[in-house]
C-alpha positions in Angstrom: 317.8 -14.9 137.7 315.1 -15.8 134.9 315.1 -19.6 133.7 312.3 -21.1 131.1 309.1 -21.7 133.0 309.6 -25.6 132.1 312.6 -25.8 134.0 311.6 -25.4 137.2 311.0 -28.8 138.9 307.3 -29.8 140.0 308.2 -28.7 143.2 309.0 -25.5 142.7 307.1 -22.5 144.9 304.2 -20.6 142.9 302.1 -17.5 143.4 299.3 -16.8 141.3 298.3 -12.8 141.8 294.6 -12.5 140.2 293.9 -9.1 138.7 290.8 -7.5 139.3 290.6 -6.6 135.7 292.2 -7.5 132.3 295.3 -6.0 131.5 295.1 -3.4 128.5 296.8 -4.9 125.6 299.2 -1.4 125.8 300.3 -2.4 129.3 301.5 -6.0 128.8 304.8 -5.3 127.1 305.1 -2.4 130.4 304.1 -5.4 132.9 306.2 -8.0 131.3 309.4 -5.7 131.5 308.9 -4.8 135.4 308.6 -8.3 136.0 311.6 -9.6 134.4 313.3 -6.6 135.5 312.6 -7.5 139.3 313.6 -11.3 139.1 316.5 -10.5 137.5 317.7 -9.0 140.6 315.7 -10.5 143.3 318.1 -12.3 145.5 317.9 -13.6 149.0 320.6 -12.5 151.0 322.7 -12.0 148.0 321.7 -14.8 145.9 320.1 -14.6 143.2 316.4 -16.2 143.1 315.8 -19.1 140.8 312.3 -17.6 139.4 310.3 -17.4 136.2 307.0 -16.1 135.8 304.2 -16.1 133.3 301.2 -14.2 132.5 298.2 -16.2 131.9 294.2 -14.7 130.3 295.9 -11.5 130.5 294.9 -11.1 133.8 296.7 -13.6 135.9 300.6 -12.9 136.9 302.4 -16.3 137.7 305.4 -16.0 139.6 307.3 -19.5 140.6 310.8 -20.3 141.8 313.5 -22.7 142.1 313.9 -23.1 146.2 315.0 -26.8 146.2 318.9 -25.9 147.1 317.7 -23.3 149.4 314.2 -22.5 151.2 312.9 -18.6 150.2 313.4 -16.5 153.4 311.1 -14.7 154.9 312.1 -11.4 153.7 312.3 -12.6 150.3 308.9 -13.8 150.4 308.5 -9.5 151.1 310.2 -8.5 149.1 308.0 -10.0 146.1 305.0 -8.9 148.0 306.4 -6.1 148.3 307.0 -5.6 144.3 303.3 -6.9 143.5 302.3 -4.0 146.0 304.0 -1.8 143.8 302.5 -3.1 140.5 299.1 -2.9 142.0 300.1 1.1 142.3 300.7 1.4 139.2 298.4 -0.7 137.3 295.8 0.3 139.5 294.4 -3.0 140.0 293.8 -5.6 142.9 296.3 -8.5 142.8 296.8 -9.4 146.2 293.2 -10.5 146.9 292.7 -13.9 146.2 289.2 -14.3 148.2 287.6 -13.0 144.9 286.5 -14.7 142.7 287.8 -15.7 139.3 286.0 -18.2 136.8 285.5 -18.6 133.3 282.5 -17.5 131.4 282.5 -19.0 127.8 286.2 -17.8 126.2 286.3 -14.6 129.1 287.6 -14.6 132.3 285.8 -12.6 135.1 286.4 -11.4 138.5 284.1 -10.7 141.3 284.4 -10.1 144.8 283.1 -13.4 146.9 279.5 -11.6 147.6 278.8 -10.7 144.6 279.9 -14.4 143.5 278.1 -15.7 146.1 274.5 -14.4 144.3 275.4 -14.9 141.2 275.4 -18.6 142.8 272.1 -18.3 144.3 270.5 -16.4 141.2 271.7 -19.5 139.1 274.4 -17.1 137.4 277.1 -20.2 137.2 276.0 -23.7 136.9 277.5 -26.9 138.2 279.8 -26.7 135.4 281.9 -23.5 135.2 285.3 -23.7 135.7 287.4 -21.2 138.7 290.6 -20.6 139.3 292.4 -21.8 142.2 294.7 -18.9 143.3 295.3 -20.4 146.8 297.8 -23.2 145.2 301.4 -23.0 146.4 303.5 -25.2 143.3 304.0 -25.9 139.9 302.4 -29.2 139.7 299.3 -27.6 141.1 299.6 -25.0 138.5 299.6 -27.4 136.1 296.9 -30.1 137.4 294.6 -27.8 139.7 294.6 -24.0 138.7 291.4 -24.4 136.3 289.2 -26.5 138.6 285.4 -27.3 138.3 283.5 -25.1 140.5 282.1 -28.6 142.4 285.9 -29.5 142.7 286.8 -26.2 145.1 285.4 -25.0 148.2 282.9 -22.3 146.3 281.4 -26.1 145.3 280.0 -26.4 148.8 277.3 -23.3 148.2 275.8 -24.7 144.7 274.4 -27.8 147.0 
């Protein structure tokens, strides 16, 4: 069951799936329809899933649901994986990843994998001042407040001292 985005409470259980590259402007209307198409039906045992989604920088699939009245099981939880599994078959992308890297360079968004990152940091590649994305939060409030994080705000800050 699909409700607005702004419904959900604060609370309410979030992934964030990173892709390891931008999706095509021909694919978006392709990924938007799976998605809605899945949370349409996704239940846990046999009711249906509170859930919106969004996609953010082209590159970033949000999914969040409603679990206040009752906790996601387990094999809900796989279920979704299961689906992003899928997507990343199709799309051929990485989205399950979320030790890589994504941060913002001027208006762009890139991805690299942590060692890569990690030079880029040592070669003086990102300053003290780009922003990253926090994949690792679990809820809509951190969405919100703590997605789009100075780099000296999350734990790649630690390795620019």
């Amino acid at each position: 069951m699909i409700i607005d985005f702004k419904q959900l409470p604060d609370e309410a259980k979030l992934w964030v799936f990173p892709s390891s590259r931008k999706f095509y402007p021909q694919e978006i209307a392709g990924i938007k329809e799976k998605i809605e198409e899945f949370l349409l039906e996704w239940d846990d045992q046999g009711i249906l899933i509170r859930s919106s989604y969004q996609l953010e920088y082209d590159r970033f699939i949000v999914i969040a649901v409603d679990d206040s009245l009752n906790s996601l099981s387990l094999e809900a939880h796989n279920i979704l994986i299961t689906f992003i599994q899928e997507l990343e078959k199709t799309l051929e992308v990485v989205l399950m990843d979320k030790m890589n890297v994504c941060y913002k360079q001027g208006e762009f968004v890139q991805y690299k994998d942590l060692i890569e990152f990690k030079k880029m940091m040592k070669a003086k590649g990102v300053s003290q001042k780009t922003i990253v994305f926090n994949n690792m939060i679990t809820n809509k409030v951190d969405f919100k407040y703590n997605w789009e994080i100075n780099i000296m705000d999350s734990w790649l800050g630690r390795f620019m001292k």
